[in-house]
VMD Tcl script that draws the C-alpha trace (Angstrom):
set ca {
  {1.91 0.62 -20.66}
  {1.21 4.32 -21.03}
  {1.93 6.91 -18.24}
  {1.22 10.89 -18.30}
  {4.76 12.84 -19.11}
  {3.48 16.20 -17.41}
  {4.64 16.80 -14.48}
  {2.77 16.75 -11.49}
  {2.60 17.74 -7.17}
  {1.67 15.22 -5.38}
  {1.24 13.79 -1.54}
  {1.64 10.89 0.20}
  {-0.96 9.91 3.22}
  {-2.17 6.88 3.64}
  {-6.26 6.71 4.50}
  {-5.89 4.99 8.16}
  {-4.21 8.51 8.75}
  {-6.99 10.45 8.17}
  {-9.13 12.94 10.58}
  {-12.13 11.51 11.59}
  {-14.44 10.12 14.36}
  {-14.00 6.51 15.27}
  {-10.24 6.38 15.82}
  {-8.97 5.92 12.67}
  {-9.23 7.18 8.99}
  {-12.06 5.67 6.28}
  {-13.00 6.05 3.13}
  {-15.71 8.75 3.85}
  {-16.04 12.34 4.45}
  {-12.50 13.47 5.54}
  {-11.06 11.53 2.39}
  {-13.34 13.71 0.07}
  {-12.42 17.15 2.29}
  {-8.70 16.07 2.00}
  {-9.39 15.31 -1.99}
  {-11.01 18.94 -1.95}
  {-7.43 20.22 -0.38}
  {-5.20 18.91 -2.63}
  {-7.57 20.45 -5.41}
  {-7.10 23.85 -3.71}
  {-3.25 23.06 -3.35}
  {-2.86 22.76 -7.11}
  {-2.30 18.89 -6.18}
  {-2.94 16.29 -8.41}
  {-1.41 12.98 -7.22}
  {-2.93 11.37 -4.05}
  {-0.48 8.42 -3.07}
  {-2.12 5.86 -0.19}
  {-0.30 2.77 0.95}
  {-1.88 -0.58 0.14}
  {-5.37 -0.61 1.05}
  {-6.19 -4.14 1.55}
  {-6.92 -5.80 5.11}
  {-4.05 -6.32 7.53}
  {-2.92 -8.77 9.51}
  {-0.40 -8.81 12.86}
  {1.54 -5.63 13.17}
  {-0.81 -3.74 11.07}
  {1.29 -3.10 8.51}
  {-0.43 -2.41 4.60}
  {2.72 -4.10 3.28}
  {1.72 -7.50 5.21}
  {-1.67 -8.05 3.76}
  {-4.30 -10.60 4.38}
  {-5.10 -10.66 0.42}
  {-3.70 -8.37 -2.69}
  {-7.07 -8.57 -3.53}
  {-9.49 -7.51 -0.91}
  {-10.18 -4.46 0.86}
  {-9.88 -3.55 3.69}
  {-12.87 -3.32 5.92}
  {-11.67 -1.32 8.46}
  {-11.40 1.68 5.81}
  {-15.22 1.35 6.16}
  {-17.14 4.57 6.42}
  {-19.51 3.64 9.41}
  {-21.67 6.86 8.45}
  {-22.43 5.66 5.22}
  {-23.76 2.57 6.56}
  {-26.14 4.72 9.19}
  {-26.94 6.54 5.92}
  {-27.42 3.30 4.03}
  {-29.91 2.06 6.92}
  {-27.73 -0.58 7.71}
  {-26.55 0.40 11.14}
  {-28.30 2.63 13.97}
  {-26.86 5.64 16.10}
  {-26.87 3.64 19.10}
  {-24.52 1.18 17.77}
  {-22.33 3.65 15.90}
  {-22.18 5.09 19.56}
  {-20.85 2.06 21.00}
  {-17.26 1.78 18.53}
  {-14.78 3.41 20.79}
  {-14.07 7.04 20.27}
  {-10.24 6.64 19.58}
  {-7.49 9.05 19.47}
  {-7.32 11.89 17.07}
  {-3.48 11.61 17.61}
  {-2.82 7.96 16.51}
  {-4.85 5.24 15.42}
  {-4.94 2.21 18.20}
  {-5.31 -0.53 16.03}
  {-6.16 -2.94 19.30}
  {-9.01 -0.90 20.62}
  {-10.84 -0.60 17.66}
  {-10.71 -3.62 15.17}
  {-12.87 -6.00 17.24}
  {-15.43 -3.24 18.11}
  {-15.29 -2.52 14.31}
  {-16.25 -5.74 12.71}
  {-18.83 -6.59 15.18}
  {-20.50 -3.66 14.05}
  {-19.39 -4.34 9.86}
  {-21.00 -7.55 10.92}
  {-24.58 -6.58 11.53}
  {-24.05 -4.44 8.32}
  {-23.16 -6.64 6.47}
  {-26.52 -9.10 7.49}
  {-29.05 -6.51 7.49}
  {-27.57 -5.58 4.08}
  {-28.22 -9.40 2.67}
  {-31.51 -9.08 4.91}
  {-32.95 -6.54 2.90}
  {-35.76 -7.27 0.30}
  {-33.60 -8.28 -2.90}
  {-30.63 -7.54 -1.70}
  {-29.23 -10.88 -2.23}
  {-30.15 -10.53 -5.43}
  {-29.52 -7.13 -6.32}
  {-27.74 -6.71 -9.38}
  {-24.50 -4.88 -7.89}
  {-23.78 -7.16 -5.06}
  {-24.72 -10.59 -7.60}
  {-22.69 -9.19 -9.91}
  {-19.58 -7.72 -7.87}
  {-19.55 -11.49 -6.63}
  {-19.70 -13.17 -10.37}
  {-16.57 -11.03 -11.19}
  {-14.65 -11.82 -8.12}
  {-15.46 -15.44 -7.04}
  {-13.15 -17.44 -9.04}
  {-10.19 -14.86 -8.97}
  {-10.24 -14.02 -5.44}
  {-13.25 -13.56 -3.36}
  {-15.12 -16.68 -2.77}
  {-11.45 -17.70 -1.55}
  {-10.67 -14.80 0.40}
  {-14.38 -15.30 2.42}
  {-13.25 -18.68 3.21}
  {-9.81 -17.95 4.40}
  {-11.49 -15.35 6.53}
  {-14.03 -17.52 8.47}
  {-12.02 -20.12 9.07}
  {-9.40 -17.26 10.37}
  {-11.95 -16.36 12.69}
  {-12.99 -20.17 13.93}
  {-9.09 -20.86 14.49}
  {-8.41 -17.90 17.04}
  {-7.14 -15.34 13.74}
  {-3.93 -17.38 13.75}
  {-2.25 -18.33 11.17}
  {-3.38 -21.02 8.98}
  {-0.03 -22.47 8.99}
  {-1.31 -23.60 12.15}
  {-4.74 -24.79 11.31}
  {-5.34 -28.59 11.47}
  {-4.27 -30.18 8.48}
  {-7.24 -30.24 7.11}
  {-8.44 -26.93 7.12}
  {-4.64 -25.86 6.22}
  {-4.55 -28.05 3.36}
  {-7.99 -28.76 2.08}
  {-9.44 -30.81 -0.15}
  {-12.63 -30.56 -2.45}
  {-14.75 -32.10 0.33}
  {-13.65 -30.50 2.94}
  {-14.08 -26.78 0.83}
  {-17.42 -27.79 0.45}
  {-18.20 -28.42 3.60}
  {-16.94 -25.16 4.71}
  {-18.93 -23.60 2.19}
  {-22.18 -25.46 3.70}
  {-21.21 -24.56 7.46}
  {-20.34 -20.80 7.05}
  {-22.64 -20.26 4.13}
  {-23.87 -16.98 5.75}
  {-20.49 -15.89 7.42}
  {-18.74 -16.02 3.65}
  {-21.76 -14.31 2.27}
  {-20.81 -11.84 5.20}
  {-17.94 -11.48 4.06}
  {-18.47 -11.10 0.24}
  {-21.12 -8.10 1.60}
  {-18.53 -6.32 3.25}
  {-16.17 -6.74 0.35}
  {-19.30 -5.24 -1.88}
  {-19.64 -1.90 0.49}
  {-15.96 -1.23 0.59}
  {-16.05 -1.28 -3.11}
  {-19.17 1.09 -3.90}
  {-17.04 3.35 -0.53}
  {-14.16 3.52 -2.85}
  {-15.78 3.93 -6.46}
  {-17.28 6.59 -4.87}
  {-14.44 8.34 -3.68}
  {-12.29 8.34 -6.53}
  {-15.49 9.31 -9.24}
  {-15.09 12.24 -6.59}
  {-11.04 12.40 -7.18}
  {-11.59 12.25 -11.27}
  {-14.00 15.36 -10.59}
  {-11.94 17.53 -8.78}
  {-8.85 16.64 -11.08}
  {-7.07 14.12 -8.47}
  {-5.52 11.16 -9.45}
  {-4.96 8.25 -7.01}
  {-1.56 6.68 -6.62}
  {-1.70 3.14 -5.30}
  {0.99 0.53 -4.12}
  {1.84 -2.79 -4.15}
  {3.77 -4.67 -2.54}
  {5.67 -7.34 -4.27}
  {5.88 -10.48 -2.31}
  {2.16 -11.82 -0.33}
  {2.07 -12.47 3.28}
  {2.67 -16.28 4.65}
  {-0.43 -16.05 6.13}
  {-2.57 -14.66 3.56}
  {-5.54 -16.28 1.22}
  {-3.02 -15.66 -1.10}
  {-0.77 -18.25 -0.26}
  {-3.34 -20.56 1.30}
  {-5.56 -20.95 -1.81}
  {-2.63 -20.94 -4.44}
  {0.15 -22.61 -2.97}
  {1.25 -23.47 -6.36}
  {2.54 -20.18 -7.34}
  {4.69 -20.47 -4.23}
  {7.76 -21.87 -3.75}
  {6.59 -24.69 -0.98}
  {7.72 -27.86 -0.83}
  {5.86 -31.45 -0.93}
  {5.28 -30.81 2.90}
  {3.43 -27.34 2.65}
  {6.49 -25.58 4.32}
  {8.38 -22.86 2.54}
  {11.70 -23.61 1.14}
  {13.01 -20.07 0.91}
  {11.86 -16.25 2.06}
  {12.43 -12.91 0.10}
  {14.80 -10.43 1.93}
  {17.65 -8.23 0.61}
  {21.14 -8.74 1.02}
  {23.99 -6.71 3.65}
  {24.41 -3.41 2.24}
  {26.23 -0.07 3.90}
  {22.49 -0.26 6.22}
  {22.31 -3.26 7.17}
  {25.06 -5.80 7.83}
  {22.77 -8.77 7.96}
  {20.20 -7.65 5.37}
  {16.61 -7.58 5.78}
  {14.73 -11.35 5.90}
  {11.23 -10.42 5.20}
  {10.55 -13.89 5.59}
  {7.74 -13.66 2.25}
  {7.00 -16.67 0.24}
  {8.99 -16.15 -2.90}
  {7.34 -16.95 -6.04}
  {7.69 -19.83 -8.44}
  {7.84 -18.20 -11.45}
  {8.04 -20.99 -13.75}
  {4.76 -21.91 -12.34}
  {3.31 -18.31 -13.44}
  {4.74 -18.46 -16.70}
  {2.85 -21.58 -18.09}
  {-0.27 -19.20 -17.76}
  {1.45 -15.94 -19.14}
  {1.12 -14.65 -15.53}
  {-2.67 -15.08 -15.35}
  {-2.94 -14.56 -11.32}
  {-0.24 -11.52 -11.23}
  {-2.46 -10.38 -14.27}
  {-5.53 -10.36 -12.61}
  {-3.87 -9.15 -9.38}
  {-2.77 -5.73 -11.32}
  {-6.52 -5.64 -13.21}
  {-7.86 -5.24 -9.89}
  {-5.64 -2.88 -8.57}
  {-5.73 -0.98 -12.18}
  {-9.65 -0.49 -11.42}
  {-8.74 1.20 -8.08}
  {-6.49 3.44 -9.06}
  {-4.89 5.68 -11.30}
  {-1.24 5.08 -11.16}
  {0.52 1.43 -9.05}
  {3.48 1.56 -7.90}
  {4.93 -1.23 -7.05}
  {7.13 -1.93 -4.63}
  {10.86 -4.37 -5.09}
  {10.47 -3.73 -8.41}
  {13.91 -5.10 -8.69}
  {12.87 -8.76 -7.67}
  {11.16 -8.51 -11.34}
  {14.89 -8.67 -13.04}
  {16.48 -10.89 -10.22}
  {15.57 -11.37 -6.50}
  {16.79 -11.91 -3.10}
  {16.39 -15.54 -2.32}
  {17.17 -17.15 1.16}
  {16.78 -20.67 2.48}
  {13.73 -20.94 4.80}
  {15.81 -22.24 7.68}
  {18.33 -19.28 7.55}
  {18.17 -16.31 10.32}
  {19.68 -13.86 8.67}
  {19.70 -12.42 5.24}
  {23.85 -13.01 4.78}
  {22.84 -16.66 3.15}
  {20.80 -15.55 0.69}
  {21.86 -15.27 -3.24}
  {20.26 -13.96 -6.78}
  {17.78 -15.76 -8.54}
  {16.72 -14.48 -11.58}
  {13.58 -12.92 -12.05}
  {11.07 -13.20 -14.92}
  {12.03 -10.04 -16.25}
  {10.78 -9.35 -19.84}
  {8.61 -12.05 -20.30}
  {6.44 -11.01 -17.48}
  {6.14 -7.16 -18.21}
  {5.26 -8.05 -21.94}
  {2.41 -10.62 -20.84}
  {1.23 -7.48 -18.65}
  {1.73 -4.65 -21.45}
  {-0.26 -7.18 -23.65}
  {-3.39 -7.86 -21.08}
  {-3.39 -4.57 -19.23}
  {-2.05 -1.76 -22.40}
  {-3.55 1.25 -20.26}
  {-2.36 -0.21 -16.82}
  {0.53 2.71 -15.51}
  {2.92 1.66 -14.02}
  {5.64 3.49 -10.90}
  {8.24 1.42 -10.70}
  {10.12 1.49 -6.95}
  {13.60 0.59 -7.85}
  {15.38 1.91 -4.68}
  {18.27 -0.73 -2.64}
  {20.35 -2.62 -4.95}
  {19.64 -1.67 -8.21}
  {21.65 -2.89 -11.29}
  {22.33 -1.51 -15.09}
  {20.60 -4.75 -15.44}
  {17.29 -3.53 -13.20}
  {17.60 -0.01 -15.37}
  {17.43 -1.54 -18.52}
  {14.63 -3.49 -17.71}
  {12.74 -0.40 -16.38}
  {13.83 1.72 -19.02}
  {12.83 -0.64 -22.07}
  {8.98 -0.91 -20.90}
  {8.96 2.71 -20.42}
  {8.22 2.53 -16.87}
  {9.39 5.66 -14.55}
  {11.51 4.81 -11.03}
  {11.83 6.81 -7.65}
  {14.65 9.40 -6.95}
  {14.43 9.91 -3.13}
  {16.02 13.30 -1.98}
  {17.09 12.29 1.47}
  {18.98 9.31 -0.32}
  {20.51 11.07 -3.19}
  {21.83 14.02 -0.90}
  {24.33 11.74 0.30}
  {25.23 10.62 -3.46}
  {28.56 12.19 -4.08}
  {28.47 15.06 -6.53}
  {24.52 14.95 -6.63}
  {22.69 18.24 -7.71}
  {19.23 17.75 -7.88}
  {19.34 18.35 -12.16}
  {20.87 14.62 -12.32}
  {17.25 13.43 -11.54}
  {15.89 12.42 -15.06}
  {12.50 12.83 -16.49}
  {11.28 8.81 -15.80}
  {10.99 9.83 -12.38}
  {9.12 10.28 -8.94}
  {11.05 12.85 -6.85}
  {10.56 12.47 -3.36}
  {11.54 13.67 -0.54}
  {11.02 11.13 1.89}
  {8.93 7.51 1.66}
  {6.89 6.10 4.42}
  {10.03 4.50 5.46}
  {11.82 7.14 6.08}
  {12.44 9.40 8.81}
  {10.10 12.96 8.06}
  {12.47 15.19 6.43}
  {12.88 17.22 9.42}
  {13.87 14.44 11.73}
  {16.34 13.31 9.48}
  {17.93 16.44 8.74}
  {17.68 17.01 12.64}
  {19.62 13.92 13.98}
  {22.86 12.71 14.33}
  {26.14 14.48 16.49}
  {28.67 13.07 14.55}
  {30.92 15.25 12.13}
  {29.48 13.18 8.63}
  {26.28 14.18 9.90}
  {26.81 17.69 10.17}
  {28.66 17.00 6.44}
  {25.09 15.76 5.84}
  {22.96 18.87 6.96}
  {25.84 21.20 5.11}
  {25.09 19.34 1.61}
  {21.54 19.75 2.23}
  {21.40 23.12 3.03}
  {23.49 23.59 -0.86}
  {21.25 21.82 -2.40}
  {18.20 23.26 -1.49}
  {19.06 27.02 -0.76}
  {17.65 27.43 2.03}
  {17.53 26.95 5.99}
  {17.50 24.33 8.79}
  {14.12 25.88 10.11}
  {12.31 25.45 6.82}
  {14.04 22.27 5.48}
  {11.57 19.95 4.56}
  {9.85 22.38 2.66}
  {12.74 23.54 1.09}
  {13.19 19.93 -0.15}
  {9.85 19.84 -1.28}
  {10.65 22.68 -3.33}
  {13.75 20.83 -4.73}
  {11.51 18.17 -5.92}
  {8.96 20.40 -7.63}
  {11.74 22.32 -10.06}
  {13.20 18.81 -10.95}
  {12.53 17.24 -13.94}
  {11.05 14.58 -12.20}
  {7.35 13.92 -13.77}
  {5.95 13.43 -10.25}
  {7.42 15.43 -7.34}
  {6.00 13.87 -3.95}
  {6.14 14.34 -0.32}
  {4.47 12.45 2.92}
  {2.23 14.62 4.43}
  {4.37 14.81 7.31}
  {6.95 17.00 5.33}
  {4.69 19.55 4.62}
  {3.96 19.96 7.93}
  {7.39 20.11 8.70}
  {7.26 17.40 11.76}
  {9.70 15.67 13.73}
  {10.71 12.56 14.16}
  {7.76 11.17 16.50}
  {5.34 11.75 13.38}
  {7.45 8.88 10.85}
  {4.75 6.51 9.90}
  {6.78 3.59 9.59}
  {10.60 2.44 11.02}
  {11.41 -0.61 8.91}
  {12.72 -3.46 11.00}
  {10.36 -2.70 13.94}
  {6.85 -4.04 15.32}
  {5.26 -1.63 17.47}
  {4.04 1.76 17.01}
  {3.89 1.85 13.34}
  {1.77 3.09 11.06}
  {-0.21 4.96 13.41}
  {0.45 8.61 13.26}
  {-3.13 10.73 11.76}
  {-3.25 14.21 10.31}
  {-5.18 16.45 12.34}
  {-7.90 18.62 11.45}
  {-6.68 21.31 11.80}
  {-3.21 21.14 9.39}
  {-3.98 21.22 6.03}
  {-5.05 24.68 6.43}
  {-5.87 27.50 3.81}
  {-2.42 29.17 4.90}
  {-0.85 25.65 4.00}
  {-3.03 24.90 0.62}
  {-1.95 28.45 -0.60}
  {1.46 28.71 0.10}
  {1.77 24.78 -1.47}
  {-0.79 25.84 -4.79}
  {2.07 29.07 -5.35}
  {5.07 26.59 -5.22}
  {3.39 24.05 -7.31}
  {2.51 26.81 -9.66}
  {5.68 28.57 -9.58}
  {7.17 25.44 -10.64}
  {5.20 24.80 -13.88}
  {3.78 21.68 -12.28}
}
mol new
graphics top color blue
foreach p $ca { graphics top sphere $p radius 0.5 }
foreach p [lrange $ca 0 end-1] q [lrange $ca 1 end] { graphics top cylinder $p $q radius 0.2 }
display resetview
């Protein structure tokens, strides 16, 4: 698997957080201004969360498919450009916040409108049979898409809930009833498949525009699928489910000094032995895809590939949980085999092992060194970070920088802000920065921040609070930051550090 070994600025933002009209952020023109930015700002990474379509709570790491896209990334003013929608009905999607993005005021409005897109689009003389859109579908069908355009209608005809509670035969189909499906929403799948189609000329588009300007696009993903995902609907074999459909055990991690119950994610866990009598075929075509959207994947648990967190389905907290091993080797060979060019970031924060290093290490694959971690480390000075690295200072989980140098009363945290202050050289007032800075003279090959660091915000601007519901992933960037004064001081540090 080959990765670059210069060393590189990036950023972290994730597209919903864009500017924009329309209440939240798309793939259009505010993607190719920030692209233009980060060009200015000597910037050459551009990390986004997973970008395929979400499900309750919003959240990128709970997707409705590893495969898809996700239509609400849409650029609506490509479609008026395309013909395919008129100003009057662009004027009718609510105007949204420029603050946050309100996922509940916007998403029905939204794919009413991708909708009539989407129809006049397989309306239009030939397009059915254009050569793209046949051809887009040809490739996709049998991996993923015909199966994600079912899942999706019949998502839609059962109130969006889950299709664990679908009638049986919908949530459990067989041949007949698939093809009956396929008869009865023959034009809502091809719907579907349409909007699938735009999304992917949107985002071929914008990153041909990233390549130009010399900007490489980070993606993620995450590990384990969502329950209720096409996923695990169409391919409940590579799940561990029982004879009954139901789960017999969730991903999670075990009690650590953060948690005293661990985290139950409550994923399906994978059975691996399943995946390896195919040499990893669907994880292989799940990393293809994501290899032609991006530059760079990280992906995230990367421990769970050596051994993983395993709890019984039944359990309500994480404590009952033990090691199972992972498929290690075997699977990152069949990858390195199939996919030689694919580069790979490997996530291996939480429990890690000599045994998750090695594994890492001996595929060549570089890991994360997170500053706001580490500072707490004792003894750490930030030339302990090694080359195989990404260097940040924060992750979407995370507090910004600020806010968590900011809070706490307590004497340790104090301790905290004193070590901090050591390491980086510099003051409270300027603090995220400074850690920025920390990460750009590393030796780390990537040195990233969130957005929200460079901006030095507080606490009410995290993106993300792990183990909560509401009010994530919401917070946008504002027009108005990412100004010249911000893209020149950031291009002299980036330059000053021989990134």
């Amino acid at each position: 698997m080959s990765s670059p070994h210069t060393r590189h600025a990036g950023v972290c933002l994730h597209i919903t957080a864009l500017p924009g009209p329309y209440g939240v952020g798309s793939l259009g023109q505010h993607a190719r201004q920030f692209i233009d930015q980060l060009q200015a700002s000597g910037v050459t990474l551009w990390q986004v969360l997973p970008t395929g379509p979400t499900g309750y709570g919003d959240s990128p790491y709970q997707l409705l498919s590893v495969f898809a896209g996700n239509p609400m990334l849409i650029d609506v003013e490509h479609l008026f450009e395309l013909g395919l929608v008129t100003r009057a009905e662009l004027g009718r999607l609510p105007e949204g916040s420029v603050h946050d993005v309100q996922f509940g005021e916007i998403v029905g409005p939204r794919r009413a409108l991708l909708a009539i897109a989407a129809r006049r689009f397989l309306a239009q003389a030939g397009a059915a049979a254009h050569g793209g859109f046949t051809g887009y579908c040809r490739a996709h069908d049998a991996v993923w898409l015909h199966d994600f355009a079912r899942f999706s209608v019949l998502k839609s005809a059962h109130g969006e809930r889950p299709w664990t509670e679908w009638p049986a035969e919908f949530a459990s189909p067989d041949a007949a009833t698939l093809a009956e499906v396929d008869r009865r929403f023959s034009l809502e799948i091809q719907s579907i498949k349409a909007q699938q189609y735009l999304f992917q000329i949107q985002w071929d588009r914008l990153r041909g525009y990233a390549q130009h300007r010399g900007v490489r696009l980070i993606g993620d993903a995450p590990i384990y699928v969502a329950h209720d995902s096409a996923d695990t609907w169409a391919r409940r074999d590579l799940f561990q489910f029982d004879s009954d459909q139901a789960l017999r055990a969730v991903g999670g991690v075990p009690p650590d000094y953060f948690s005293a119950d661990g985290q139950l994610w409550g994923n399906p866990l994978y059975d691996w032995p399943a995946h390896a009598r195919d040499e990893f075929a669907w994880w292989r075509d799940r990393l293809a895809r994501a290899e032609a959207l991006t530059d760079i994947l990280r992906i995230d648990h990367f421990r769970a590939f050596e051994a993983y967190w395993s709890v019984p389905a039944a359990a309500t907290t994480a404590r009952d949980g033990q090691w199972q091993t992972g498929p290690g080797d075997a699977f990152l060979h069949a990858v390195a085999e199939h996919l030689p060019d694919l580069s790979i970031l490997a996530e291996d924060l939480g429990v890690i092992t000599p045994q998750v290093q090695a594994l890492r290490q001996r595929h060549g694959l570089p890991g994360m060194a997170v500053l706001q971690f580490l500072v707490d480390e004792p003894g750490f000075h930030p030339s302990h970070i090694e080359e195989d690295r990404a260097c940040y200072t924060g992750t979407h989980d995370n507090d910004t920088t600020r806010g968590w140098f900011e809070s706490g009363d307590r004497p340790e945290d104090d301790a905290r802000r004193a070590r901090t202050l050591a390491i980086t050289q510099g003051k409270a007032a300027s603090v995220a920065w400074d850690l920025f800075c920390t990460a750009l003279y590393s030796q780390a090959r990537f040195a990233i921040a969130p957005m929200q660091d460079l901006l030095n915000l507080p606490s009410n601007s995290r993106f993300n609070e792990p183990g909560t519901t509401e009010n994530n992933w919401r917070w946008r960037l504002q027009p108005s930051d990412f100004d010249p004064t911000l893209q020149a001081s950031l291009a002299a540090a980036v330059a000053a550090s021989g990134r």
